[in-house]
Structures are given as structure tokens and as C-alpha cells.
Steps between C-alpha positions, in 0.01 A plus 500: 500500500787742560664407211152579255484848697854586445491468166101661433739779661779468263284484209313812625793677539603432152174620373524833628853510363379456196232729505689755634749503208243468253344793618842713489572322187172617353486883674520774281875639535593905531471679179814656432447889454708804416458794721529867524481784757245770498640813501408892540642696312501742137278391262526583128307412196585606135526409125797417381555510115775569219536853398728743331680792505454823286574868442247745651530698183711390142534781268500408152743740245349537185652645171339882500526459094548293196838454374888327540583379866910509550638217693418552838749396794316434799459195617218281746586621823727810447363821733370776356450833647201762375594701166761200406491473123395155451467482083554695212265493195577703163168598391383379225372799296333406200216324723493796748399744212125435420208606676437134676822520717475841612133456626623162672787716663251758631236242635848353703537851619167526611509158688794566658366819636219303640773240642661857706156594623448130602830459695450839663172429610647187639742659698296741669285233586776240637656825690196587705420156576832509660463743696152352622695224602771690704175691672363214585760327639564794714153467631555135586839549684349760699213224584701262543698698747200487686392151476224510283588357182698164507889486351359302216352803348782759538710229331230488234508879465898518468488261221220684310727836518769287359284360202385816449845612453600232281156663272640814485831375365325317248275771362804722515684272284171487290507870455881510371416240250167702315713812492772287363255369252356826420894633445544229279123556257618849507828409343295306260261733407752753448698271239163427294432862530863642330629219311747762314632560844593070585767431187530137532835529691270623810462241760160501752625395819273252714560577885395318805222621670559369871793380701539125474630192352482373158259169504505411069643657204283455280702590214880469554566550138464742254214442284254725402173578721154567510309766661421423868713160506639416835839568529574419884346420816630645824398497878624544796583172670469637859117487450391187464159361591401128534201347331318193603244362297282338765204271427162749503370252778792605710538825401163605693669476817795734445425862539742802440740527809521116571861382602732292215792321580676441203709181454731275304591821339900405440642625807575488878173607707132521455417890355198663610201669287173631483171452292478804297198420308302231376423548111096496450510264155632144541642306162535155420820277538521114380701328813740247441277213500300680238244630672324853474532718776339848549826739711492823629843723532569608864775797502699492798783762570833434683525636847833344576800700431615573190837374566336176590427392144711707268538198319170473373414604186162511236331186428708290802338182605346520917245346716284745704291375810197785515387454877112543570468378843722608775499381927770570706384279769288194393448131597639290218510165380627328240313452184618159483298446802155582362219256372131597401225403754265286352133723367290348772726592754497832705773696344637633860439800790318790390341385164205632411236448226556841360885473467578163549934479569721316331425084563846407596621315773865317650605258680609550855792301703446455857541245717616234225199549340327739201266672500274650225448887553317737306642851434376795334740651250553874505774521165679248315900545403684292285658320790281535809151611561327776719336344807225737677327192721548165553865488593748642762873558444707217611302206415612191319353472143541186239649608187405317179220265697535153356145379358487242802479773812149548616394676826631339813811278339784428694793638308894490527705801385741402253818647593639801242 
């Protein structure tokens, strides 16, 4: 009898062995997860795009009159200064003599009158803009002196004087070039007007109408030339703008003002810039895989030094990142970390029927375990999100969640 209960015992024994290692042989094991930290901290969001630089302003010399061009010795990138001679043509004076030419000289005298009136109108109204600008950001350092405008604005205000500036330049520069035109339709006109007076020795000089550099020759050579055919192009490299072509889509959310950082540009450092204006008619551009796309042109102005990117020069290669949405203290998480909440699921605190949030939610460490959490979204960035509720700095979220993690797993952090 003590033999039969000693081994009922044994056999007992063995059963639960069994049992137990079937059931730790058959329990589900910790899913293996990636994590990452919550943090608070500066949130940005932006577009980033190619773009490219160009001149604020390219001045295109044209031949004032028909006739021989002599070989001309400037070459792309030589610096010119206002009055340089930059050609010489020997009229041509058999076609200057009829009625035709004479009338086409005077209508170029009329236009470039028009093109003097134009530039000075310009300038008077690029100078007292400027000096709007300096009164108002005398007004705002005198407020902000006080405390009742933020820094933020006075910075604002500073850099509007100093765009204004850079207008006034450039409407200057406008105004030397139409009286340098007119000079030059003058010259012209006079030619047509006493042809006894131009023997065919006499040579019309061509001069430059602003300080620059030479961008194309058009005509190196000599060869004879047209009426009104290009000669040169100048402009002055100092004055460059950038233009990004953004999709229309994503040129909605950039207004005039909006921060650029400009990079990949060719050299050390990341340059700064500012949306100047967003053009009101978009075009169409085939993409690389063929496929129509309707862009806008965003025109952003450098901020950063001068000195900073002497190197650049017109049509250079760079990738701007407009910003649109700006925190300097935000909770933020990783994109990575974010999933869509299934549609018949609550979408997280403070939804409403009227403006339902964002239907996002993470996963949560804690304790060895995850656990699903909903979280309403204030911004999205291109490498973490916005958080306004659902999360608190610090906690533990799962990066790329494996298709196998559901609410409540047990989970093992897989070492970095």
C-alpha cells in the first residue's frame, strides 16, 4: 500500500511538471520593442524643397541702332562700372536714312522717357517706404522699452528697414539704367537725324548702364547687328534672391515674413532668409516620374551676411526649408511612434463632434508592459509631432510598433 501511494505521488508530481512546462512552453513571450523618450522642447514644422538662386534685377544691353558691332573684349564675369563702354557699333547708314528708322528711333525715345518717369516714380516710392520703416521701428523700440510689444516684433521691424533699404538701392540702380537708356536713344536719334554728320569712320559707343558684372556676351565677335539685339547682360551679384517653386498645396501655408533656412547650398553653415512674396499665378512642371504638377514661386531674400555666401552666384542649385509652424517649448514625440486609432474608437481627450482632433495614438512603456494611449496632435514636423494632450514629457514611447503589440503586451526593450 505504501509502495502504490508513493508512486500515485511520483506520477502526480510528474504531471504537474509537465504541465507546468507546457504552459511556459506555450506562453506568449515579450515582444521585443524599440523605444524613445518624450521630450519638451522646440518644435518646428516646414517645407523643404529644391530651389534656386537669381539676380534681383538683370539688365539686358541692347544695340541703340542698326549697323557693324567691333569685336568686343569683355568677357563672362569681368566687372563693370556705370558709363564703361561695353561695345562699339559703326552705324550702318544707308538703313538709318528713310522715314521707317527715324520714326522707330523716336518711338525708342519716347519709351525710354517713359522708362525715366517709371524708375523715378519707383524711387520715390521705395524711399518713403523706408523711411516708414525707420518710423516705425522707432515707435516699437520705444514700446518695447516699455514692455509692451514682444522682441519678436522689433526684430521684425529692423529687418523691414533693412529690406526697405535693399528697395531703394534697387530702384536707384533702376533709375541710372532708363537715363542710361534714354542717353543711348538720344545718341540714336541724333545719328538718324544728321546722317551727313556720322561718316562711316564714326563709331556709337554702347555704355553700361549700372555697376556690375558681365553675366553673357552675347556677341563676342564682330558681326553685324540688328536694331534692339541684346548685346550683354549685367547685374550685380551682391543681390541675389532665391526662388522656390513650391507645390500650390504647400504654398498656402507660407505667408510673406515666414523664416527660410537655406541648405545644401555648397558651403560651411546653414544661411538664413525670408519669404518675400508669394507669386499669385502658379505654372505647371512635369516631375521626374512624369507627372504634372501645378508650383508656385516663393521669393525669399538672404538675411545672413553678405560675406557669408559671396560664393553664390545666379542660377546656383539650394534647398530652402520655409517654416510655417514654430514652438519654442512643446511636448514631442517621434513620428515613428504614431499609428491611427481605429474609426470606431474615441480619437482621445478633448474631442468633440464639431472639431474632432487628430485620431492618433502610441504605445506606452511602463512597468514591462505597453500600453495603448491616445493623443491629440497639435502640428506635425518631419521628424516629430506636436503633442497638446495625451502625453507628458519623459515617458517611454515604442518606436516603429511591430504589427503583433496590442494593448497590455508584455514587452522587452531591445537594447540600442
Amino acid at each position: 500500500m505504501r509502495k502504490k501511494t508513493m508512486a500515485y505521488g511520483g506520477a502526480a508530481a510528474l504531471a504537474l511538471a509537465l504541465a507546468a512546462l507546457l504552459a511556459w512552453a506555450f506562453a506568449p513571450r515579450p515582444v521585443q520593442v524599440e523605444v524613445a523618450p518624450v521630450v519638451q522642447g522646440r518644435f518646428e514644422a516646414g517645407i523643404d524643397d529644391d530651389a534656386r538662386t537669381r539676380l534681383r534685377d538683370r539688365y539686358s544691353v541692347s544695340a541703340p541702332l542698326a549697323g557693324r558691332l567691333l569685336r568686343m573684349g569683355l568677357r563672362e564675369g569681368d566687372a563693370v562700372q556705370a558709363g564703361d563702354v561695353l561695345a562699339r557699333i559703326t552705324p550702318a547708314l544707308p538703313a538709318l536714312l528713310d522715314a521707317r528708322s527715324l520714326r522707330e528711333q523716336q518711338a525708342r525715345v519716347e519709351a525710354a522717357q517713359a522708362g525715366v518717369q517709371r524708375a523715378d516714380v519707383r524711387t520715390a516710392r521705395s524711399s518713403t517706404a523706408l523711411v516708414q520703416a525707420q518710423g516705425d521701428v522707432r515707435r516699437t523700440e520705444q514700446l518695447a522699452q516699455q514692455g509692451f510689444v514682444a522682441p519678436a516684433r522689433l526684430d521684425a521691424e529692423r529687418l523691414a528697414v533693412a529690406l526697405a533699404r535693399k528697395d531703394v538701392e534697387v530702384a536707384q540702380q533702376d533709375q541710372r539704367a532708363a537715363r542710361a537708356d534714354l542717353a543711348q536713344a538720344r545718341a540714336a536719334l541724333e545719328v538718324v537725324q544728321r546722317p551727313g554728320s556720322a561718316p562711316g569712320a564714326r563709331v556709337f559707343e554702347v555704355r553700361a548702364p549700372v555697376t556690375g558684372r558681365v553675366l553673357r556676351v552675347a556677341q563676342a565677335s564682330e558681326a553685324m547687328v540688328a536694331l534692339g539685339a541684346v548685346l550683354v547682360e549685367l547685374g550685380d551679384t551682391t543681390l541675389l534672391e532665391v526662388v522656390a517653386p513650391l507645390l500650390s498645396t504647400d504654398a498656402l501655408q507660407v505667408r510673406a515674413g515666414s523664416p527660410v533656412r537655406i541648405e545644401r547650398w555648397g558651403g560651411s553653415g546653414v544661411l538664413q532668409g525670408r519669404v518675400r512674396s508669394v507669386e499669385p499665378a502658379a505654372f505647371t512642371k512635369v516631375s521626374a516620374l512624369g507627372v504634372e504638377e501645378q508650383r508656385v514661386n516663393v521669393l525669399i531674400d538672404l538675411t545672413s551676411p553678405p560675406a557669408q555666401w559671396a560664393a553664390l552666384g545666379d542660377g546656383y542649385r539650394v534647398v530652402v526649408r520655409v517654416l510655417t509652424r514654430e514652438a519654442p517649448d512643446a511636448t514631442l514625440v517621434p513620428v515613428s511612434a504614431l499609428f491611427p486609432l481605429p474609426v470606431n474608437e474615441t480619437a482621445g481627450p478633448g474631442s468633440s463632434a464639431e472639431t474632432p482632433p487628430p485620431r492618433m495614438a502610441v504605445f506606452v512603456v511602463d512597468g514591462g508592459h505597453a500600453h495603448r494611449v491616445p493623443v491629440v496632435l497639435e502640428a506635425r514636423g518631419s521628424t516629430h509631432a506636436w503633442v497638446r494632450e495625451g502625453l507628458q514629457a519623459g515617458a517611454q514611447v515604442v518606436v516603429y510598433p511591430p504589427t503583433a503589440l496590442v494593448d497590455g503586451a508584455r514587452v522587452r526593450v531591445r537594447a540600442p
